[in-house]
C-alpha positions in Angstrom: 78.6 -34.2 -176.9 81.5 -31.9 -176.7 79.4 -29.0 -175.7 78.4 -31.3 -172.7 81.2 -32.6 -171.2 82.1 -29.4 -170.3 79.3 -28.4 -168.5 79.3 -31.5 -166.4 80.6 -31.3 -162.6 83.7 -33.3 -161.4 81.4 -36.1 -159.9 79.7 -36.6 -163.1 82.7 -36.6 -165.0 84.5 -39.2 -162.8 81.2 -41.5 -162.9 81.5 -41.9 -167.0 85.0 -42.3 -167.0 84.7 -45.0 -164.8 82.1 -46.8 -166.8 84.3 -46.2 -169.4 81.3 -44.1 -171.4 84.0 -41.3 -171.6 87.1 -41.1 -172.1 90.0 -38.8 -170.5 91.2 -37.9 -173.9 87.5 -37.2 -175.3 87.5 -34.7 -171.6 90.7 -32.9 -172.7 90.1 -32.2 -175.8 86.6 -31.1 -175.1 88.0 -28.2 -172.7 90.7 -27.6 -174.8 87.9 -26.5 -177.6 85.9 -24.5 -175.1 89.1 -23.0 -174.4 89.9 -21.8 -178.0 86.9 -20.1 -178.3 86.2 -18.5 -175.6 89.4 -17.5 -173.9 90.3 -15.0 -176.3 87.2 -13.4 -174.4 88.0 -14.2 -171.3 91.4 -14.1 -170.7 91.5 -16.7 -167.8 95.0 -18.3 -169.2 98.6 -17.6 -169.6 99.7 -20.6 -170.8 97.7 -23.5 -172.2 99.6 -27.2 -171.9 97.4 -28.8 -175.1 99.9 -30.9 -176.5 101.7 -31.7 -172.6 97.6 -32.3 -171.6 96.4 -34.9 -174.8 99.3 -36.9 -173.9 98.5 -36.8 -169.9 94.9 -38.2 -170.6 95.9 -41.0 -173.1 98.5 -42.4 -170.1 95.2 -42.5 -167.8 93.1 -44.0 -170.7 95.9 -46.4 -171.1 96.0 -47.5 -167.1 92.2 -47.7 -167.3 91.7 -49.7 -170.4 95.0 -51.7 -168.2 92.0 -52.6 -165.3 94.6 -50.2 -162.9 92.7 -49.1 -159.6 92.8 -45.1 -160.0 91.5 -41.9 -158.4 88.2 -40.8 -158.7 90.3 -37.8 -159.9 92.1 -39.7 -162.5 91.3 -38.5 -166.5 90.0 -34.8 -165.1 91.0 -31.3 -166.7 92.3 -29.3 -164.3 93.6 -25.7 -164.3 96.4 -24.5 -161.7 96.7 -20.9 -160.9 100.2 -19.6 -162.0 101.7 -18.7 -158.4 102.3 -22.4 -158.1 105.1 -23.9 -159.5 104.9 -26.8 -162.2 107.9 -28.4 -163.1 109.0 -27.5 -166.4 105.6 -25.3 -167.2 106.3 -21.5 -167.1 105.3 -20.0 -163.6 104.8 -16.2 -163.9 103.2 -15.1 -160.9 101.1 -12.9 -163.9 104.5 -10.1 -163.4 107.2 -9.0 -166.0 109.6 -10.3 -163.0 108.9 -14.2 -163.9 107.8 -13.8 -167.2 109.9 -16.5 -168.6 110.8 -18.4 -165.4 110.6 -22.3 -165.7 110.5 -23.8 -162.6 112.7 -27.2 -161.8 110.1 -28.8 -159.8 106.6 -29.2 -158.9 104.7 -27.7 -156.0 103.5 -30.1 -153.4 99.8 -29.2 -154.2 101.0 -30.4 -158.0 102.5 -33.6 -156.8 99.5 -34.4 -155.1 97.7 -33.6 -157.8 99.5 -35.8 -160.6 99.3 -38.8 -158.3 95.7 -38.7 -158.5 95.7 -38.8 -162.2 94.5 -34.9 -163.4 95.0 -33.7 -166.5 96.4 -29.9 -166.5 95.0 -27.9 -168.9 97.3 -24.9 -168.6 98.1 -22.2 -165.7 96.0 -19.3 -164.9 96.0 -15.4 -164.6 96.1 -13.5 -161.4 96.8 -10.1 -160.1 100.3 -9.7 -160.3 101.9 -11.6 -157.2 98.2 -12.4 -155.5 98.4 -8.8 -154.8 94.4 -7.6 -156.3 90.7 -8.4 -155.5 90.7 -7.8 -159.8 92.7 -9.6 -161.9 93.2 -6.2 -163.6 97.1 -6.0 -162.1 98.2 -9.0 -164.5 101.0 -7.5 -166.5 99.6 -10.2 -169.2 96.5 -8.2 -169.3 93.2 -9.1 -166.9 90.2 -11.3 -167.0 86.5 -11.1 -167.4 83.5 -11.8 -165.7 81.7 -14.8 -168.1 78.3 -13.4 -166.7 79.4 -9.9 -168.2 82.5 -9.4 -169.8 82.3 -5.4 -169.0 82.9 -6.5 -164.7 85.3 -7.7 -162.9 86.1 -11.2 -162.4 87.2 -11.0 -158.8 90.4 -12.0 -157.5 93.4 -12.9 -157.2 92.5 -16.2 -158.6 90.4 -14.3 -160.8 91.6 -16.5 -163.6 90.5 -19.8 -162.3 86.9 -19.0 -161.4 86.3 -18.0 -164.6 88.0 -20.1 -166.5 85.4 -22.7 -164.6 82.4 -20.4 -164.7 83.2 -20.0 -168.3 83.6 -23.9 -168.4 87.5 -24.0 -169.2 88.3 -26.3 -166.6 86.5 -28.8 -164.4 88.1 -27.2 -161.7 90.8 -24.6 -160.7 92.9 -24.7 -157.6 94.3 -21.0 -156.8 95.8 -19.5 -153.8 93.8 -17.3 -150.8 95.4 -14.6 -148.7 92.7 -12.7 -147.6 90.0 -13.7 -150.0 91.9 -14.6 -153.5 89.7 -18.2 -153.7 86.5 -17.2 -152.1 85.8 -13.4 -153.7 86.1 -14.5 -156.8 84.0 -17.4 -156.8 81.7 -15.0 -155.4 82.0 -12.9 -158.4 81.3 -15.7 -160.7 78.9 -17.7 -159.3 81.2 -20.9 -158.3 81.8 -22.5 -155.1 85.4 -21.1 -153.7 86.6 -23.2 -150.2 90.0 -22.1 -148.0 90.9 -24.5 -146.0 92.6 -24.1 -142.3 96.3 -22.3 -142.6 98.2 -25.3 -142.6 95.6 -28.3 -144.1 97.3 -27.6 -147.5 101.4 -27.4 -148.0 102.4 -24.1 -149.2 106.1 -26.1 -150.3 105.8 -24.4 -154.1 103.4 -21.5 -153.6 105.0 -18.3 -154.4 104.4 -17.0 -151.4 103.4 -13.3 -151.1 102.3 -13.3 -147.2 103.4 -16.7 -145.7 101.6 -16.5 -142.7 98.0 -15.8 -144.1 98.8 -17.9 -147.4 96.5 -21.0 -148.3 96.1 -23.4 -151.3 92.2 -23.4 -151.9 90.2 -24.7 -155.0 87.1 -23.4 -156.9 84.5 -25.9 -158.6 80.9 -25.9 -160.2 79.7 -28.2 -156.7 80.3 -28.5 -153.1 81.1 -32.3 -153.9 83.5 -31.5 -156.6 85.2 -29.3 -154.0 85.2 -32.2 -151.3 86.5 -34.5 -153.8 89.4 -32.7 -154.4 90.1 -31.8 -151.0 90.2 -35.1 -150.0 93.1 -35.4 -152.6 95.3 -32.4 -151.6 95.2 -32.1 -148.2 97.7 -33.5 -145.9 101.0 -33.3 -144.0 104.1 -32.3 -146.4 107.3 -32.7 -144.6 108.8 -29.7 -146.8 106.4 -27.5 -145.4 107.0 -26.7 -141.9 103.6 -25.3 -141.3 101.9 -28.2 -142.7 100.0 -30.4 -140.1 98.1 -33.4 -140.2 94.3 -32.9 -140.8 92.3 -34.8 -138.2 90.0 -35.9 -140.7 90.0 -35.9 -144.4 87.2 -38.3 -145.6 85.0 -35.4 -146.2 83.2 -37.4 -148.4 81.2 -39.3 -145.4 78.4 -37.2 -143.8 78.1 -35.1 -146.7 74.2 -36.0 -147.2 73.4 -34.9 -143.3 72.4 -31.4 -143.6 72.2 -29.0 -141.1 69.4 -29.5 -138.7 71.0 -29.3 -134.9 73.5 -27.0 -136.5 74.2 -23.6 -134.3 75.1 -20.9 -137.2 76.2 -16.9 -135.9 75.6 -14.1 -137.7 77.7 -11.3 -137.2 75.7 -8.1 -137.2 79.5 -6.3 -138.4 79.7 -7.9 -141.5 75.7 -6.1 -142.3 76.8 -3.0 -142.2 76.7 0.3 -144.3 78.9 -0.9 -146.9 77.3 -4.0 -147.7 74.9 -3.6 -150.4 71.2 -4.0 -149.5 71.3 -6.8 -152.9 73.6 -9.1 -151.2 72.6 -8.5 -146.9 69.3 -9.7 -148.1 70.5 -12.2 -150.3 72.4 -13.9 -146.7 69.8 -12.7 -144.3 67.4 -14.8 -147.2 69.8 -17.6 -146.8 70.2 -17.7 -143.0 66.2 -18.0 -142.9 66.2 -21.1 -145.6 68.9 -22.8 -142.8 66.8 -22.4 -140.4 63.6 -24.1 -142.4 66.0 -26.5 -142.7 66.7 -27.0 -138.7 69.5 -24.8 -137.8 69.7 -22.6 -135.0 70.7 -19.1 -136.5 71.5 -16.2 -133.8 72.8 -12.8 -134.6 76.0 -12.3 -132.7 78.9 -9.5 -132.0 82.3 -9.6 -133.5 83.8 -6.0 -131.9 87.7 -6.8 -134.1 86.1 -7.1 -137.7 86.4 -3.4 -137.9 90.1 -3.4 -137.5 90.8 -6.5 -139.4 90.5 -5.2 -142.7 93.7 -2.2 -141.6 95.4 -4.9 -139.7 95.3 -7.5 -142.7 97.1 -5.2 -145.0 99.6 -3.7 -142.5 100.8 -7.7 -142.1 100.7 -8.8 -145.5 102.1 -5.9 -147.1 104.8 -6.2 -144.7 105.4 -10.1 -145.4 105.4 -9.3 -148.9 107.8 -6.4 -148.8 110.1 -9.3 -147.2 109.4 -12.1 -149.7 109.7 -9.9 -152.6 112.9 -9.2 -151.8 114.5 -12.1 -153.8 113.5 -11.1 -157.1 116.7 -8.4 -157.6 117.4 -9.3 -160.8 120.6 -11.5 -159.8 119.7 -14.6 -159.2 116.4 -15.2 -161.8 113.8 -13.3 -163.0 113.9 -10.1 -165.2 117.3 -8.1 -164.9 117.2 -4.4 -166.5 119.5 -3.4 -168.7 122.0 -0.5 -168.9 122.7 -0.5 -165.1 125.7 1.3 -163.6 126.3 -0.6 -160.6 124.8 -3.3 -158.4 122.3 -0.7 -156.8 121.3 0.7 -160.1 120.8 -3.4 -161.1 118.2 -3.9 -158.4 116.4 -0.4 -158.5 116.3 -0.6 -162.6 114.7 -4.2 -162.6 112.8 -4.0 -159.6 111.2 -0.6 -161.1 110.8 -2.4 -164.4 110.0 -6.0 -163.4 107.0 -4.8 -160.9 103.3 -3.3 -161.6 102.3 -0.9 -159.4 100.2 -2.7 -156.9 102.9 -4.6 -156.0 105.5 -1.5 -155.7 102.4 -0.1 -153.4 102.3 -3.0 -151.2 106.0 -3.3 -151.0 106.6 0.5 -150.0 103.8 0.4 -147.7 105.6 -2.8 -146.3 108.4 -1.5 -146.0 107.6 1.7 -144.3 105.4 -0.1 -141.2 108.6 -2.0 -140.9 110.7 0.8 -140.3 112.7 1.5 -137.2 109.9 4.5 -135.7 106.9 3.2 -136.9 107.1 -0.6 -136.5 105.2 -0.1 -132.9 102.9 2.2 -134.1 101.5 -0.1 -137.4 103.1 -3.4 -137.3 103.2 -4.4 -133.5 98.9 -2.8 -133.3 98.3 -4.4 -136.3 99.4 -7.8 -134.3 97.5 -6.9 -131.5 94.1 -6.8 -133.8 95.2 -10.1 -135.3 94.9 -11.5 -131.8 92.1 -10.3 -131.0 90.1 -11.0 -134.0 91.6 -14.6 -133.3 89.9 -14.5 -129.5 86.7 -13.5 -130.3 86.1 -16.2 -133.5 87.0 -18.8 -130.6 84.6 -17.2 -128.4 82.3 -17.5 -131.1 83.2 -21.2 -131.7 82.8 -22.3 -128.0 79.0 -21.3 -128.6 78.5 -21.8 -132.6 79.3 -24.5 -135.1 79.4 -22.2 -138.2 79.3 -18.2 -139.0 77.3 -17.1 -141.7 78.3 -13.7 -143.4 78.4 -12.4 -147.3 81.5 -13.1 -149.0 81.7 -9.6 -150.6 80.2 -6.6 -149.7 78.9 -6.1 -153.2 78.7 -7.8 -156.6 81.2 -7.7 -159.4 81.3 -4.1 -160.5 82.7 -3.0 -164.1 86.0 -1.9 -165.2 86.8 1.1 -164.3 84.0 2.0 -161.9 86.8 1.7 -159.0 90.0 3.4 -159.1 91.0 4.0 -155.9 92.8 1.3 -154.3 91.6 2.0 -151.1 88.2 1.7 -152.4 88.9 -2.0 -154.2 90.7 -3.0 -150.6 87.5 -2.2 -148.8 86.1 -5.2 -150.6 87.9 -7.9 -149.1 86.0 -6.4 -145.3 84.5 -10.4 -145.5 87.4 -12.2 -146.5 90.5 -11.1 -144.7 89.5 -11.8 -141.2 89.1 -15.6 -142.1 93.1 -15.1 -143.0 94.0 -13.7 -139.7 92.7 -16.5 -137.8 93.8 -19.3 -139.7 90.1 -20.4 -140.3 88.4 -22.7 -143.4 86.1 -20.8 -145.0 83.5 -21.6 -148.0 81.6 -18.9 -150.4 78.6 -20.5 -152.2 76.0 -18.9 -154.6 73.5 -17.8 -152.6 71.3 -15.3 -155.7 71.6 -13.1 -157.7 71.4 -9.1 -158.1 69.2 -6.6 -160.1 71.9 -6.9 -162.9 72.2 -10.5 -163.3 75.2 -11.0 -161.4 76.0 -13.7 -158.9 75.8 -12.9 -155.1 78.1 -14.7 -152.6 77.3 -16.0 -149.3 80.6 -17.3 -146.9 80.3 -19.8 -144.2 83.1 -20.0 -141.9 84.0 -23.4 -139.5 86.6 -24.0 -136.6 89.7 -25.0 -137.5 89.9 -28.5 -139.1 86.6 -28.8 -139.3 86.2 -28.1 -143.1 83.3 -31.4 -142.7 81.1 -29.5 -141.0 81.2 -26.7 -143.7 81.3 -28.9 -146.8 78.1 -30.5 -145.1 76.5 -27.5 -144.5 77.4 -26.2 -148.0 76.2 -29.3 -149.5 72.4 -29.2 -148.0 72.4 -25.3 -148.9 73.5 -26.1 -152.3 70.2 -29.0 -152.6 68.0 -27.6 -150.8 68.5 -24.1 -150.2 69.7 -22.6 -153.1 66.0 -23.3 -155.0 
């Protein structure tokens, strides 16, 4: 039976706990099993809460067995990507820097979360700061693909798709800055969803860009992923950029497909680079839809060219900002053997980073500087704009925009060493972030290799329904 419960979806999981044919204890330690024998593979966790976990389920099994009202969330195993702070629960941001940092409180997203009854199973890995498409720049070592354990698992939340493709949690909820939820879902088969900038508090997120920054979630189901939606998103005082969703029973329409529907294809996002494996995989896709009563049109999105150079340009430049509190002072690592206060912050900045976060916080840096902030920062603004006019263009014509998620599958280890290379494969991803936008990447096939292929469908702002409805009929009907 153990073997079971983990493979079960969030919806299934809720439906025997609530005929009391399953416990929330039995759940735990069911994932908590998986967990010891397969993570040693895998490497989706830092830390693992068993003890802190077995003693969250038995309060919900209490309040049940009590005849308490709770969630449909209530009694389920979660894991929570470790760039979000848990109260008391060591948040490393997967860097030296915050190796042993314990934060004082709990993240909005967490809050939200414990009301509803979850049960953490432990917090997990990412590339170091959100700062990879990898989970190879972990300074606690990467993760693994669970369809093939030589490949990449995606990332940044590279941890929580495949500790849930792997069936180590029941669901993961990570963060997405120009992909970090969707590509790697994408990479392991799951369904990744980034909701509008703003639909989600960031009060608790480590933030590494805060204007492109967004709270998403990865599950086995588009229902799972509306489920928990419905849980997390919402107005958070402590947030400034938090607003209040227009609608969040996303749970209601689900079952209405997508016949009616007008879906764009952008003819950009089929170019060169995209692997002939995955554009026929989507174009595949974008005929099912319209068997199943959409309208799909190819259409022209000039910007997406420039979006990828304008996305780093603005986020490494955030980052170089928000990075700048970890000097070794206040918390986090501090080096040793320092002369004076300058040799303090060079020594444990030098030692506390990885690389790709010393990249990103150079380059930062330098498109900041007085002589080239008009030349890189200032055009880089402009392209954000405009890639922001031309999706509402598209919108004032088309409900949805149907493109891959990644340009290519997971590749192995090693195959990539550039980093200019690995950034080319967030092209999909990144212009999403720019405009704000919620975005969903489902399975949509699979390549000559046996891995997963990802397909992305993008909605107007706040209108995550439409896309969880549109996800949902794919995911029955289209996906067979």
């Amino acid at each position: 039976m153990n073997h079971e419960i983990v493979t079960y979806s969030i919806q299934q999981l809720s439906k025997l706990l609530t005929k009391r044919e399953l416990s929330s204890v039995e759940i735990t330690k069911a994932y908590l099993e998986q967990i010891e024998q397969r993570d040693k593979m895998i490497g989706a966790y830092l830390t693992v809460c068993a003890d802190e976990a077995i003693l969250q389920a038995e309060r919900i099994d209490k309040r049940r067995l009590d005849g308490e009202e709770l969630s449909v969330l209530s009694g389920i195993a979660i894991g929570i990507k470790d760039n979000i702070c848990t109260k008391g629960i060591r948040t490393t941001c997967g860097s030296k820097m915050l190796e042993n940092f314990i934060p004082p409180y709990d993240a909005h997203v967490v809050k939200m979360l414990n009301k509803a009854g979850t049960v953490l199973l432990g917090k997990q890995n990412l590339d170091e700061f959100g700062m990879g498409s990898t989970t190879e720049h972990s300074a606690f070592g990467c993760t693994k693909n669970p369809h093939d354990i030589s490949r990449i698992p995606g990332g940044s939340s590279g941890g929580g798709a495949a500790a849930v493709a792997a069936n180590m949690a029941a669901c993961s909820i990570g963060s997405d800055t120009g992909g970090s939820v969707r590509f790697p879902a994408a990479m392991c088969g799951m369904v990744g969803i980034k909701p509008t900038y703003g639909a989600i508090s960031r009060n608790g997120l480590v933030a590494f860009a805060s204007s492109l920054d967004q709270i998403g979630v990865m599950t086995k189901t588009v229902m799972d992923a509306a489920m928990l939606l419905s849980v997390i998103i919402g107005k958070d005082p402590a947030d400034a950029t938090s607003v209040v969703h227009p609608d969040v029973d996303f749970l209601s329409g689900l079952h209405q497909g997508v016949s009616g529907m007008k879906i764009a294809l952008p003819e950009a996002y089929f170019g060169k680079s995209i692997s002939p494996a995955v554009k026929n995989a989507v174009l595949d896709a974008a005929k099912k839809l319209q068997q199943m009563g959409a309208r799909v049109e190819m259409v022209h999105l000039a910007s997406t060219d420039a979006a990828l150079s304008a996305y780093y340009i603005i986020s490494s430049a955030e980052c170089s900002s928000n990075l700048a509190r970890f000097d070794g002072v206040r918390y986090g690592y501090r080096a040793t053997g320092y002369v004076d206060m300058e040799d303090l912050y060079i020594k444990s900045r030098n030692e506390g980073f990885g690389d790709e976060v010393k990249r990103r916080v150079m380059l930062g840096t330098f498109v900041l500087s007085e002589g080239h902030y008009e030349a890189y920062y200032h055009r880089a603004m402009q392209a954000k704009a405009a890639v922001c006019r031309e999706f509402a263009d598209v919108f004032s014509q088309y409900d949805l925009i149907l493109t891959p998620t990644a340009p290519m599958t997971a590749w192995q280890f090693g195959k990539k060493n550039s980093p200019t290379e690995i950034y080319s494969s967030d092209l999909c991803t990144v212009p999403v972030n720019l405009a704000g936008l919620p975005a969903i990447s489902l399975p949509c096939g699979w390549d000559a290799d046996g891995m997963p292929i990802g397909m992305q469908l993008i909605g107007k702002a706040f209108d995550e329904k439409t896309l969880l409805r549109a996800g949902y009929v794919w995911e029955q009907e289209g996906s067979r």
